[in-house]
N, C-alpha and C positions, 0 to 999 in steps of 0.2 A: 402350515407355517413354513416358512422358507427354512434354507438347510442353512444352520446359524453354525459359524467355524467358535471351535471350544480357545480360550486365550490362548492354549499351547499351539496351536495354527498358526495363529494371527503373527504377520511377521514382524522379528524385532525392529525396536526406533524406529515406528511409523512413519515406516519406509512407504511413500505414497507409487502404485504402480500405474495406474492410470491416470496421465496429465490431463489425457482429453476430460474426462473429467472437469477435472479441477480448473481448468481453464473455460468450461462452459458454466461454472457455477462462480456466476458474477457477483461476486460479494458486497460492491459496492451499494445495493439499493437498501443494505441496512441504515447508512448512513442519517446522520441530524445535523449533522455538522460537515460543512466542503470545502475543503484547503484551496483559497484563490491566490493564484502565484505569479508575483511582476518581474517579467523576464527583465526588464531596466534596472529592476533593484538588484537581480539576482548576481553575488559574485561567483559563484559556479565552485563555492569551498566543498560542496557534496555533502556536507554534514547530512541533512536530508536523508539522503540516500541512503548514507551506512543506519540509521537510528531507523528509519521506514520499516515496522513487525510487516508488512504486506507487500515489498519490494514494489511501490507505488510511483514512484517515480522515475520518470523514465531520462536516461541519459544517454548521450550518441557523441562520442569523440570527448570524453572527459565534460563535457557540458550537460546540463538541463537542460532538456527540453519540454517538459512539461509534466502532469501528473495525469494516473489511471487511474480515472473516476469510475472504470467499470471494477478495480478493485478497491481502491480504497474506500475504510471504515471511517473515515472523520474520526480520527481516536486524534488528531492535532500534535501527536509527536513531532511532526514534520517542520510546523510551527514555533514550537516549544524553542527546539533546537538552533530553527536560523538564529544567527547571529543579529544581536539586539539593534545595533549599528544600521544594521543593513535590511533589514523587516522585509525579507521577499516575499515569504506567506503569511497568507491571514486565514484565521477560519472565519465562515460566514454559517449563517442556519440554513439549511439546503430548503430548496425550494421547488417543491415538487408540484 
């Protein structure tokens, strides 16, 4: 069996040390659900952005520009939150 570290090892507030990692485990193919987003709708209020548990959306110069399907979980927080008014995203049922 592999040498398995006892809790008192293991570092506090998992503290992640390996990004490479974490950045080649593409979470998003759990997905049932995929946030579809109209850049014409969108007023670029970020709401979105701060509410996203998967930092899935991506912004460049205070604006949206789109979302990472290779992370995002279709959990439709993203959705929830736009503003009713303005209905940027939709969830749809992915379709693989």
């Amino acid at each position: 069996m592999a040498d398995l570290k006892s809790w008192k090892e293991l570092p506090c507030g998992a503290i992640i040390e390996d990004m490479k990692a974490v950045l080649d485990n593409k979470t998003g193919a759990w997905r049932s659900m995929r946030p579809v987003w109209s850049e014409e709708k969108c007023i670029n209020c970020l709401v979105c952005w701060v509410y996203c548990p998967e930092a899935s959306i991506k912004v460049e110069d205070g604006k949206m520009t789109g979302i990472d399907l290779d992370y995002c979980k279709g959990c439709g927080i993203c959705a929830a939150v736009c503003p009713k008014k303005v209905h940027a995203i939709d969830m749809v049922k992915e379709e693989k």
